[in-house]
SERO-4910 file (N, C-alpha, C, O; in steps of 0.05 Angstrom, whole numbers):
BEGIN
 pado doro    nc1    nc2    nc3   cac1   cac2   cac3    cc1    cc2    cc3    oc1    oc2    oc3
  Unk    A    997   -915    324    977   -929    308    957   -909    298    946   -894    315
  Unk    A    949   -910    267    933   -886    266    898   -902    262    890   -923    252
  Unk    A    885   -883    274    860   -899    285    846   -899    262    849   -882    245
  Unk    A    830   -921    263    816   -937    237    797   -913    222    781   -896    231
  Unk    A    804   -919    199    780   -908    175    809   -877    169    805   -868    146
  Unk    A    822   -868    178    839   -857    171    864   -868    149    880   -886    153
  Unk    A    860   -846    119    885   -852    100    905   -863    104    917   -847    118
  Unk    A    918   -881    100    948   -886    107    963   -873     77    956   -871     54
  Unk    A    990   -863     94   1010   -844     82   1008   -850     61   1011   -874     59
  Unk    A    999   -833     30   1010   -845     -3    985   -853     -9    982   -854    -33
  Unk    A    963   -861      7    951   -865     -1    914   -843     -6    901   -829      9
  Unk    A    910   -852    -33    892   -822    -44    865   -822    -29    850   -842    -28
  Unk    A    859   -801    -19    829   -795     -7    815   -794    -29    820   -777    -46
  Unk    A    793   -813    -31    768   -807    -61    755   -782    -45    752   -776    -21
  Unk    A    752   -771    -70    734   -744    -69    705   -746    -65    688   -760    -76
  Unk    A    702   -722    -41    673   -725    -29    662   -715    -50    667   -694    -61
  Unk    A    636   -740    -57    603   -738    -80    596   -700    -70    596   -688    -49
  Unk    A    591   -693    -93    576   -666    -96    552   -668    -85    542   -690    -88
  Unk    A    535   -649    -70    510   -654    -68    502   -630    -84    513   -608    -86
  Unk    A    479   -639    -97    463   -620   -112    441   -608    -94    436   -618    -73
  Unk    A    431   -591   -101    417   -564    -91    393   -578    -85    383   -577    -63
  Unk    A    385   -589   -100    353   -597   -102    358   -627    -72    340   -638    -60
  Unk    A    384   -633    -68    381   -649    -46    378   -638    -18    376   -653      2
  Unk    A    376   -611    -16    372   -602     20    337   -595     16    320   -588     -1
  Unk    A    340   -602     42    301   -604     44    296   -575     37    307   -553     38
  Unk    A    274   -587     30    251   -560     16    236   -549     21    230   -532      5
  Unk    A    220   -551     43    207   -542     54    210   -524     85    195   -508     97
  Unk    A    245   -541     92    255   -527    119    279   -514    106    296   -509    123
  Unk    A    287   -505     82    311   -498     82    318   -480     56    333   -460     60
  Unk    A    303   -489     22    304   -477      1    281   -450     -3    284   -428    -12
  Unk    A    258   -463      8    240   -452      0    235   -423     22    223   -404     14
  Unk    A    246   -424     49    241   -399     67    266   -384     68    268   -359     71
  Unk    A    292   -408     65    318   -384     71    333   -384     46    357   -381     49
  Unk    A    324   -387     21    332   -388     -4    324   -375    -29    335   -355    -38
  Unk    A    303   -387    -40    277   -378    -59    271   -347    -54    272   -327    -68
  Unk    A    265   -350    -27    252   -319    -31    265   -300    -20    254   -283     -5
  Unk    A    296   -299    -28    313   -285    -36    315   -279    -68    332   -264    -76
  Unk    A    300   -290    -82    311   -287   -109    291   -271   -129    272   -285   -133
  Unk    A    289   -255   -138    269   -239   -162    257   -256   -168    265   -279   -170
  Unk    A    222   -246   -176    206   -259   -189    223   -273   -213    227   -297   -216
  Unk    A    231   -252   -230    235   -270   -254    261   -292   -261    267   -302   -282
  Unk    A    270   -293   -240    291   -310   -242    275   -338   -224    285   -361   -227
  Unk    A    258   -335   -213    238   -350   -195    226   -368   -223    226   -393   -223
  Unk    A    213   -349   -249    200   -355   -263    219   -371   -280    212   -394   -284
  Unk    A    239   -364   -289    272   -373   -311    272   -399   -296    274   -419   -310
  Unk    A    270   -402   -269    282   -429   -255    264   -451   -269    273   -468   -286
  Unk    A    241   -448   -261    226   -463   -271    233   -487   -291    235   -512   -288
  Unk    A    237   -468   -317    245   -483   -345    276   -499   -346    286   -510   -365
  Unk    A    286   -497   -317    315   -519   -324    303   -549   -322    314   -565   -337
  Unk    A    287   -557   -308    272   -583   -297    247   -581   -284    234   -563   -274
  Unk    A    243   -611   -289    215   -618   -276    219   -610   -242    202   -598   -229
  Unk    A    248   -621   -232    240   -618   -201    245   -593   -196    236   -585   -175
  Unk    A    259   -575   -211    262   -546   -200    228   -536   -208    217   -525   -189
  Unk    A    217   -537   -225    186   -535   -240    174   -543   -214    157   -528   -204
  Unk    A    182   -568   -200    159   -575   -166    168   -562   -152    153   -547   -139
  Unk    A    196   -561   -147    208   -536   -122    200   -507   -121    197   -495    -99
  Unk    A    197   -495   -144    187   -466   -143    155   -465   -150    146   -442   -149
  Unk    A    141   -480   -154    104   -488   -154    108   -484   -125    100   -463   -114
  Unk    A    124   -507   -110    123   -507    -80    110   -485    -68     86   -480    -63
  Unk    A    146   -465    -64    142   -440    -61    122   -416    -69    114   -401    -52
  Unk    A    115   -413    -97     99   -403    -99     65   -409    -89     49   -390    -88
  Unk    A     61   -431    -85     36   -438    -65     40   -435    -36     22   -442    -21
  Unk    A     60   -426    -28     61   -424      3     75   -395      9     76   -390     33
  Unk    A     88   -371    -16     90   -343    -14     65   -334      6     42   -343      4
  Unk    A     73   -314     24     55   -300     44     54   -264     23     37   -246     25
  Unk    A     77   -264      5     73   -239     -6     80   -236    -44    101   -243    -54
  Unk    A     65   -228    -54     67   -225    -88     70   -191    -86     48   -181    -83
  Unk    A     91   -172    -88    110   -148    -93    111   -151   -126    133   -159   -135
  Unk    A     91   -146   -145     96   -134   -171    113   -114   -172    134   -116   -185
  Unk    A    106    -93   -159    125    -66   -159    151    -74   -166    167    -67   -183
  Unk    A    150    -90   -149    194    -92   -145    204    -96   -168    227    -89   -175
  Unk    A    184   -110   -182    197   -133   -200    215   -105   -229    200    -88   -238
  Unk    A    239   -106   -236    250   -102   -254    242    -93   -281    249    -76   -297
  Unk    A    223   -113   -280    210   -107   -315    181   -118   -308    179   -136   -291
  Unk    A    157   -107   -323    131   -114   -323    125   -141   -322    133   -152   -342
  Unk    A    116   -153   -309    104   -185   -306     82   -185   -325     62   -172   -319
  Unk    A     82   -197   -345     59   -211   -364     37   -227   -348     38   -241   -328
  Unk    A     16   -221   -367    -10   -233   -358     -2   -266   -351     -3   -272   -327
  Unk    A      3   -282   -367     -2   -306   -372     25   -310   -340     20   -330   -327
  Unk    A     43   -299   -334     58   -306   -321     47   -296   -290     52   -310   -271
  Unk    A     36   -275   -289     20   -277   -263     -2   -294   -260     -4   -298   -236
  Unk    A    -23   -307   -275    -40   -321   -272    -19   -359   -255    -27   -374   -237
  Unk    A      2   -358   -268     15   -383   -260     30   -373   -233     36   -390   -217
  Unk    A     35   -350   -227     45   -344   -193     29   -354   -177     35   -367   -157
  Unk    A     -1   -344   -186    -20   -345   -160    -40   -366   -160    -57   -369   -142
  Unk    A    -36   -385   -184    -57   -399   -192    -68   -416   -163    -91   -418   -154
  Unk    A    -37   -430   -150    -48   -446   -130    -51   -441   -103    -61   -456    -87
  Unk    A    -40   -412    -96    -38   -389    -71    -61   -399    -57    -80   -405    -71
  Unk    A    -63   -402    -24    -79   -393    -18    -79   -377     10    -98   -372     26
  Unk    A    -54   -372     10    -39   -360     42    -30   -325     38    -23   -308     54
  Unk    A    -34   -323     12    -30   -294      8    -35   -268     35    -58   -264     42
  Unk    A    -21   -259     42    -27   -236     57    -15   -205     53    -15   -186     69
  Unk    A     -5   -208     26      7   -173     19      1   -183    -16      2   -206    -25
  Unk    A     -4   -163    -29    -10   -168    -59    -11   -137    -66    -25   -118    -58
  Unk    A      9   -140    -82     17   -114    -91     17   -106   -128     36   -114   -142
  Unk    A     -3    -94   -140     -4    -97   -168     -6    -76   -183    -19    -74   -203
  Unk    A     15    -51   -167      5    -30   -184     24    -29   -209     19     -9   -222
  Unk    A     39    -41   -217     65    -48   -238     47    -63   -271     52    -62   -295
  Unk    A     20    -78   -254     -7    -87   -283    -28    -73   -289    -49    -82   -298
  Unk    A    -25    -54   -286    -40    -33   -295    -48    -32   -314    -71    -24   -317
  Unk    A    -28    -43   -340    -34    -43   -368    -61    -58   -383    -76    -55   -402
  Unk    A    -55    -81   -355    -67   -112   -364    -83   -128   -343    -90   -151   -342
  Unk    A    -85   -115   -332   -103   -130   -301   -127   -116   -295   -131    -92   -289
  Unk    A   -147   -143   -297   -181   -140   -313   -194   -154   -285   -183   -173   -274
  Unk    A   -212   -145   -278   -235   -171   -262   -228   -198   -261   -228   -212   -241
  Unk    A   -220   -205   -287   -221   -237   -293   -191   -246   -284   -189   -270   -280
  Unk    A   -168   -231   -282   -151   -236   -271   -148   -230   -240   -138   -246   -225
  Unk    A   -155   -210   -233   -153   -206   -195   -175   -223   -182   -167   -234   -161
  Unk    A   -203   -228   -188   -228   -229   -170   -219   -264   -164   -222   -273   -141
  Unk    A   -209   -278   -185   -204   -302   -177   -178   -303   -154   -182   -317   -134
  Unk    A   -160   -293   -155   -135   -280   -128   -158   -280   -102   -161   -292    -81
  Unk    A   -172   -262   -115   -183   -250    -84   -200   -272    -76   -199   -275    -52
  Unk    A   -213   -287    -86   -236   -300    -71   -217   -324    -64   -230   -334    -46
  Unk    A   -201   -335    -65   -178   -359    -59   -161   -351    -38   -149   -367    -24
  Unk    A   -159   -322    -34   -142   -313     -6   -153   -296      8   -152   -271      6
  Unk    A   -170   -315     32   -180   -294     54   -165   -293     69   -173   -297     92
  Unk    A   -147   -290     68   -123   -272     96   -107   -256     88    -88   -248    101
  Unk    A   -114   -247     63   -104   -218     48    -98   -199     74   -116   -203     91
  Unk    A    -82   -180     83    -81   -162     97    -82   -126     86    -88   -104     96
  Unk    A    -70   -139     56    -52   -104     50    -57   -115     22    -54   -139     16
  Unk    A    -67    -94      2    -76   -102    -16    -72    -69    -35    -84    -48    -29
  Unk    A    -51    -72    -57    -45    -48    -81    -52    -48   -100    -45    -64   -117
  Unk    A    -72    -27   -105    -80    -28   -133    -84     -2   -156    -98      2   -176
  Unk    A    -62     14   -141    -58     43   -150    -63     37   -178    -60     13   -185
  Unk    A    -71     58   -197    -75     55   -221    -80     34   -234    -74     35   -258
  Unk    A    -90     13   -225   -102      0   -240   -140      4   -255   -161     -5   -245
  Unk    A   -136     18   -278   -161     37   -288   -170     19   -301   -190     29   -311
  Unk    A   -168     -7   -309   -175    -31   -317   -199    -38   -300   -221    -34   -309
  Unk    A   -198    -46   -278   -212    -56   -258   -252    -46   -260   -263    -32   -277
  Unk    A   -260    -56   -246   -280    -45   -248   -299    -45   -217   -285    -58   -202
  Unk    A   -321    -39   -204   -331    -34   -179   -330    -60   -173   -327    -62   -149
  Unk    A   -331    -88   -189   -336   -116   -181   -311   -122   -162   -311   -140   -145
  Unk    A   -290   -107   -168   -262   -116   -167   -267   -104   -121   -259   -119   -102
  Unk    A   -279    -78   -117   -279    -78    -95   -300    -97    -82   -297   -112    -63
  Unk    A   -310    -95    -88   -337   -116    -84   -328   -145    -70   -334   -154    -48
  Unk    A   -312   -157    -90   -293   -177    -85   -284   -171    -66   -299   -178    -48
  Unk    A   -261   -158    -57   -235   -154    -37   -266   -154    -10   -268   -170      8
  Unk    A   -281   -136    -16   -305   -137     10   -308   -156     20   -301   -159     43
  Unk    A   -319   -177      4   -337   -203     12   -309   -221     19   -317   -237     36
  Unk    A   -285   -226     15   -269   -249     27   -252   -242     26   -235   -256     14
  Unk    A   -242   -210     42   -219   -200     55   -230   -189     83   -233   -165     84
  Unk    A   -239   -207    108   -245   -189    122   -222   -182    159   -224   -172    181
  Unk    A   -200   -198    139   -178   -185    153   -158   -162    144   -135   -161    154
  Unk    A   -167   -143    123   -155   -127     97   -154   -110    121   -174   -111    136
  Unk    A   -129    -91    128   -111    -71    142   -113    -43    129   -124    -23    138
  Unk    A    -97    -48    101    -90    -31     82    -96    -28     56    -80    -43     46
  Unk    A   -107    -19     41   -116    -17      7   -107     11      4   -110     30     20
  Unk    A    -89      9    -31    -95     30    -36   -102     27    -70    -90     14    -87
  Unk    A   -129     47    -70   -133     50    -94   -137     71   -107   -157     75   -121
  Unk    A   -111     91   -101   -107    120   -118   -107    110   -148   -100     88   -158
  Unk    A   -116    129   -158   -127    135   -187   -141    109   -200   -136     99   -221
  Unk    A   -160    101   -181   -177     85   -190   -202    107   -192   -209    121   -173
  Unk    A   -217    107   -222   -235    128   -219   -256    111   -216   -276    121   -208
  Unk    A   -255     78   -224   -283     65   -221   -296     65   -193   -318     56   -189
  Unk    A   -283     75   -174   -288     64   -150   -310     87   -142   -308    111   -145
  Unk    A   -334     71   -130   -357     92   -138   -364     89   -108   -349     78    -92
  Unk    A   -396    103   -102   -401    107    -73   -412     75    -61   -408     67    -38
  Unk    A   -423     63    -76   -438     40    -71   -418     13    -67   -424     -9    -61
  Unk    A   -395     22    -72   -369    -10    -73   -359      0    -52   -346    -14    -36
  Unk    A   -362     23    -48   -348     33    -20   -368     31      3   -354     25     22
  Unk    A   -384     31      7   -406     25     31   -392     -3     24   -373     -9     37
  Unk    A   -398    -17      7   -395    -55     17   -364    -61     25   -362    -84     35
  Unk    A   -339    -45     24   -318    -42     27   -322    -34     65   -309    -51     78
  Unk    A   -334    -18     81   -342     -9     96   -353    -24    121   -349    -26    145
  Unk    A   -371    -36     96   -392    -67    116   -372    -83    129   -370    -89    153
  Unk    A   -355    -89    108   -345   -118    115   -317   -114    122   -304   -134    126
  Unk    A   -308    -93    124   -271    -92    128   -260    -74    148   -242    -57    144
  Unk    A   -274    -79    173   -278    -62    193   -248    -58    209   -244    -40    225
  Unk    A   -230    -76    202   -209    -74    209   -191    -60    202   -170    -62    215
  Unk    A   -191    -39    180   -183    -22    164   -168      2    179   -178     17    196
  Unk    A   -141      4    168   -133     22    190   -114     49    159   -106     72    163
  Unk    A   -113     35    138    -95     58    125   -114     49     90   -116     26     81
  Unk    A   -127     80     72   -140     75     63   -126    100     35   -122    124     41
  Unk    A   -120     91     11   -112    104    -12   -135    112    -31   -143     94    -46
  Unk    A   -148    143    -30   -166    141    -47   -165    163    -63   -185    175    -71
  Unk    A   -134    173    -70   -134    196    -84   -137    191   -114   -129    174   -131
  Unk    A   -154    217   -115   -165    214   -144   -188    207   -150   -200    218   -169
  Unk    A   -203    181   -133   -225    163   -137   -251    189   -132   -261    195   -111
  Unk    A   -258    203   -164   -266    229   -162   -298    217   -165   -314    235   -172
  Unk    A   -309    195   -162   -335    186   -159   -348    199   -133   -369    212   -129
  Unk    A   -324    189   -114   -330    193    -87   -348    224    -72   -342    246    -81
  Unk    A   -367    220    -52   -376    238    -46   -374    244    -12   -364    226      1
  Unk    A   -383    264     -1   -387    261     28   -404    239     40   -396    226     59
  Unk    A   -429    237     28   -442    218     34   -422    199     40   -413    200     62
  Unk    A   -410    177     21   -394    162     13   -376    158     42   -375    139     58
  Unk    A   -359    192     41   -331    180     59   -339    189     88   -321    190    105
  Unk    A   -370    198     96   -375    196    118   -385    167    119   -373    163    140
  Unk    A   -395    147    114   -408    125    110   -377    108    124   -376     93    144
  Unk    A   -361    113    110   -340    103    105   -321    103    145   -306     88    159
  Unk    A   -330    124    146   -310    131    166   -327    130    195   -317    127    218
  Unk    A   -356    133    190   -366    110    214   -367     85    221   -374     79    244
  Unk    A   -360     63    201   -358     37    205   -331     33    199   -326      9    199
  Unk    A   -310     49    192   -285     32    197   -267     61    215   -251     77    206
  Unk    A   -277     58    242   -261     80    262   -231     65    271   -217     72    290
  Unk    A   -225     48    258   -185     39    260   -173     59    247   -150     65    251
  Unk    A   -190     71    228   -168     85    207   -148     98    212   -155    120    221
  Unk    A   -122     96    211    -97    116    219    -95    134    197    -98    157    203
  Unk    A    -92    128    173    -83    136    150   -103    142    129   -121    125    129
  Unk    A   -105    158    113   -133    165     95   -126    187     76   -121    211     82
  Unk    A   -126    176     52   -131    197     29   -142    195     19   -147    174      8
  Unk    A   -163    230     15   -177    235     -7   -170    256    -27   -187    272    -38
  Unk    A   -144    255    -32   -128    283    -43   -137    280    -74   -139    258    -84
  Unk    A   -143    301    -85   -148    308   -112   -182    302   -114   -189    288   -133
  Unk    A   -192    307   -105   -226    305   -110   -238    335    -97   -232    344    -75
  Unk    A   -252    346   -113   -270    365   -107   -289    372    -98   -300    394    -94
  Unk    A   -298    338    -95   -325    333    -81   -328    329    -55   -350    327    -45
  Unk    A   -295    327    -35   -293    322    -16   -304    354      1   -295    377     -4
  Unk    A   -317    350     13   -322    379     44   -319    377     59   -302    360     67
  Unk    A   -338    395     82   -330    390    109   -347    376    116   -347    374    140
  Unk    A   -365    363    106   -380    344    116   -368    318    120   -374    303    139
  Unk    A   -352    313    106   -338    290    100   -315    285    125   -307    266    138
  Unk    A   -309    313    126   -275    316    144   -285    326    174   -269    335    190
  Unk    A   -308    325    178   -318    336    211   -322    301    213   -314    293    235
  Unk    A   -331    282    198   -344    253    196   -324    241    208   -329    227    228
  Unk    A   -291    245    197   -274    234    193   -263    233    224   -257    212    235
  Unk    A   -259    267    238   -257    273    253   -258    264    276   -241    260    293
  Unk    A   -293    262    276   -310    251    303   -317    221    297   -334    211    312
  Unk    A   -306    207    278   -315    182    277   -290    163    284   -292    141    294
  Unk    A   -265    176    275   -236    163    271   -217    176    294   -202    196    290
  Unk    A   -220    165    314   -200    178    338   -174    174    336   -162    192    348
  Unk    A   -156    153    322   -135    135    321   -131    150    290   -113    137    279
  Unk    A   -139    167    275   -118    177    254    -97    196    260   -100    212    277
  Unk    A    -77    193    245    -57    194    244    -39    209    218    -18    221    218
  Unk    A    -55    203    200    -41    219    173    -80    222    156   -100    208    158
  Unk    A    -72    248    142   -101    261    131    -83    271    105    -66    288    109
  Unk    A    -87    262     81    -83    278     54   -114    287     49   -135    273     49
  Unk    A   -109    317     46   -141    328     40   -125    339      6   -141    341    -11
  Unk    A   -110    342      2   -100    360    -27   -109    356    -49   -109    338    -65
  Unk    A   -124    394    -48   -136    401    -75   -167    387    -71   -183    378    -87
  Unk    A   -167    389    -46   -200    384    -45   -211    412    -29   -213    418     -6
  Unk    A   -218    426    -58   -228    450    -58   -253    461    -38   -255    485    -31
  Unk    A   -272    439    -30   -289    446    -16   -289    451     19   -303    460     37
  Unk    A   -260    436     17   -257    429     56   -253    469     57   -246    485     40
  Unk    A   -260    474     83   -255    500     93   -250    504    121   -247    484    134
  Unk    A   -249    529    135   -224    526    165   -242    507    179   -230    487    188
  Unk    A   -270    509    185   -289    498    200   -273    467    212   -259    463    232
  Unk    A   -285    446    189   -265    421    192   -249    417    198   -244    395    208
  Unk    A   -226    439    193   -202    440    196   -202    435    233   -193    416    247
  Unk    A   -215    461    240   -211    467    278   -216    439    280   -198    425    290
  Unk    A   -249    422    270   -262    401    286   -235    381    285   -230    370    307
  Unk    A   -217    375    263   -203    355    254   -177    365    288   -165    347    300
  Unk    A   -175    385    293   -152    387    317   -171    378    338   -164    358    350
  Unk    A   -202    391    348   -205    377    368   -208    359    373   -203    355    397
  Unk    A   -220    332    354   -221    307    361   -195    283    349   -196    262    362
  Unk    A   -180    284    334   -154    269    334   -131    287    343   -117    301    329
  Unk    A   -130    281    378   -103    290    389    -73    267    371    -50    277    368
  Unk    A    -80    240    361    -56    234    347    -44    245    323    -20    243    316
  Unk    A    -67    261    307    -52    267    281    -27    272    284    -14    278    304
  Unk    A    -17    269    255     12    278    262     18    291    229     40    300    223
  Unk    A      1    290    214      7    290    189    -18    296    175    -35    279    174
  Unk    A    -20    324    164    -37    333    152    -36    349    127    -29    373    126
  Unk    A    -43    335    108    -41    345     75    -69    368     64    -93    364     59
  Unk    A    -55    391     63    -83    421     57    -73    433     30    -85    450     17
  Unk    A    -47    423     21    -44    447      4    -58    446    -26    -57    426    -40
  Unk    A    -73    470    -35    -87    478    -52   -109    475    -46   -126    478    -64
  Unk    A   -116    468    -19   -142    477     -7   -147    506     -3   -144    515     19
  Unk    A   -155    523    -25   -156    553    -19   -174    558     -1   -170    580     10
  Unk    A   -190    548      5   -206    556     39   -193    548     64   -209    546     83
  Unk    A   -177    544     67   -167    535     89   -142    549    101   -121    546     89
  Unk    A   -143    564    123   -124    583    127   -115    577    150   -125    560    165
  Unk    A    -95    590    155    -71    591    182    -81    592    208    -71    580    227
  Unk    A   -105    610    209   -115    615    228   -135    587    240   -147    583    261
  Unk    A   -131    572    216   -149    539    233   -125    522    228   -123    501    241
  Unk    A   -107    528    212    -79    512    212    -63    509    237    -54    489    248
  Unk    A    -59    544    245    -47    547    265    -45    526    292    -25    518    304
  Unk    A    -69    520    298    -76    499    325    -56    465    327    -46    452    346
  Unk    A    -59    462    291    -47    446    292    -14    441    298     -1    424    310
  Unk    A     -8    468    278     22    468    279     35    474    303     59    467    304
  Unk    A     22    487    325     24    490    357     28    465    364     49    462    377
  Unk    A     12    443    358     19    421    364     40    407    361     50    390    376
  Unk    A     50    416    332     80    402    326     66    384    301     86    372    293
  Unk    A     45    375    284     35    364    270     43    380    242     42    403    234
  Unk    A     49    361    232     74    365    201     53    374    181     34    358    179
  Unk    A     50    403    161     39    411    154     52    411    119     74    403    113
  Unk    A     36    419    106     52    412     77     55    445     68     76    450     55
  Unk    A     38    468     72     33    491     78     50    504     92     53    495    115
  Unk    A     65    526     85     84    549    104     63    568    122     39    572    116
  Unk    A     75    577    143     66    598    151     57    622    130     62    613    107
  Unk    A     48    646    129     38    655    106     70    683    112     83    692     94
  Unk    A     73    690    132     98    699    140    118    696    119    127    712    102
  Unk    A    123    667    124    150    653    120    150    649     88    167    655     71
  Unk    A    131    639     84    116    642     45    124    660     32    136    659     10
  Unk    A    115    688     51    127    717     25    152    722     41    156    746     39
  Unk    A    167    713     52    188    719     50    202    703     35    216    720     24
  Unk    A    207    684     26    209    666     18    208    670    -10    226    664    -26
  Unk    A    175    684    -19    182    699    -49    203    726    -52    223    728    -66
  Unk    A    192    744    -34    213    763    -35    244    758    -37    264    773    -36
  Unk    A    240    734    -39    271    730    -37    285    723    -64    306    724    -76
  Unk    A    259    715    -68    258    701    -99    263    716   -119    281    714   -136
  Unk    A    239    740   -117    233    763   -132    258    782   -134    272    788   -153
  Unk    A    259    789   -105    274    814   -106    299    810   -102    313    829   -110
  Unk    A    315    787    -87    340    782    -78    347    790    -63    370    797    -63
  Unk    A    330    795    -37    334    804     -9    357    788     13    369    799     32
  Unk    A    360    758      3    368    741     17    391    754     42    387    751     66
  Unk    A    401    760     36    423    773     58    413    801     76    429    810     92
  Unk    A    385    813     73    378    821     91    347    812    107    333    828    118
  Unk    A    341    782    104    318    782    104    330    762    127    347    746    121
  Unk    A    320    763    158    316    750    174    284    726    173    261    732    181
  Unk    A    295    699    162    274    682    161    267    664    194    258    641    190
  Unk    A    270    669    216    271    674    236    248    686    241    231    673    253
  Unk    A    244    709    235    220    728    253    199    719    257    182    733    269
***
């Protein structure tokens, strides 16, 4: 006897109803192990098939923990990032160095004041911006980790003290280029935020040893130092920077013409990754170049 609700022989099984996509829950299932697998702009394309895919990806985009411009394939338009973030308020990574072209005060400062649990915050080249824009991230990011704002030239000494006041949790800091900057400035800087692991001031001339003895004795927990092409640092800083961060591990000098082997040396004893050759190993290295010694030149010695 074949047990009930089972086909009898010849006779046709109806075909199991399709379920459509938009029928598995959305909130435990599309939107964390689905959606944000998919490119911004196919995120944005979804949108326009329907109203409920139009609520399913609003969803998501109000409950994203991360906005990655970089990634994205092709440049994101103004009018199309204003609709990513319009209803955000959980943001904790925001990455925008890809709007550079087009990203003003009036587009970021509203981002920032809607997401205080920002952690990590990119704003490499964005030369649009202006000192309001740090000012902002100051006053209602005061869980911010990471910023970087290489070749931002607006970024002046006074947005950086209020950057300082309020974001004490600060452990990795991008400021190459930002040629406003002074010692004053990145000693200010580096007594009220001593988490710092990470810190560049590479390409500024204004940087010295006032700045890098500050850094030194204020920041015990760094870890990586880009000083490059900051003409004024010299060996002095250099020694202070080995005796007080036993963690370094990573130290950027080159085209620092004051700064020599003989305060380098301490470090590289240590095993701390230098961007600089031995001065040895350098001319041999040209001579090899020059003259074509290679086959008798022991680079060893």
């Amino acid at each position: 006897m074949e047990p009930p609700g089972d086909a009898c022989e010849g006779e046709e099984v109806p075909p199991r109803p399709r379920r459509h996509l938009l029928e598995l829950p959305w909130e435990d299932v599309l939107v964390p192990h689905v959606l944000c697998y998919l490119p911004l702009r196919q995120l944005l394309s979804l949108q326009r098939v329907s109203k409920a895919f139009q609520a399913l990806i609003q969803l998501y985009l109000t409950n994203m923990r991360c906005l990655d411009l970089g990634q994205a394939e092709l440049p994101i338009p103004q009018d199309a990032f204003r609709n990513l973030v319009k209803d955000n308020e959980v943001l904790q990574r925001l990455a925008l160095q890809n709007c550079s072209d087009w990203l003003e005060d009036q587009d970021l400062i509203p981002v920032i004041g809607q997401n205080h649990h920002l952690q990590q915050i990119e704003l490499s080249g964005c030369v649009q911006l202006t000192r309001q824009a740090l000012v902002a991230i100051a006053l209602s990011c005061p869980q911010l980790r990471c910023l970087s704002l290489a070749h931002c030239e607006w970024v002046d000494g006074l947005s950086l003290r209020s950057l300082a006041d309020r974001c004490k949790a600060l452990e990795g800091l991008d400021l190459t280029a930002c040629r406003q900057l002074k010692d004053e400035a990145i000693c200010y800087l580096a007594h009220k935020c001593s988490r710092l692991k990470s810190l560049s001031l590479a390409v500024n001339a204004n940087v010295g040893d006032a700045a890098v003895e500050e850094i030194a004795k204020s920041c015990p927990e760094l870890e990586q130092l880009d000083l490059t092409g900051c003409l004024r640092v010299k060996n002095d800083s250099i020694r202070v920077l080995a005796e007080y961060c036993p963690k370094l591990r990573s130290l950027k000098v080159k085209h620092c013409h004051n700064v020599a082997e003989s305060s380098l040396s301490i470090l590289r004893g240590r095993g701390v990754e230098l961007d600089v050759e031995q001065p040895l190993q350098r001319a041999l290295v040209l001579l090899q170049d020059v003259v074509g010694l290679a086959p008798f030149i022991n680079l060893q010695i």
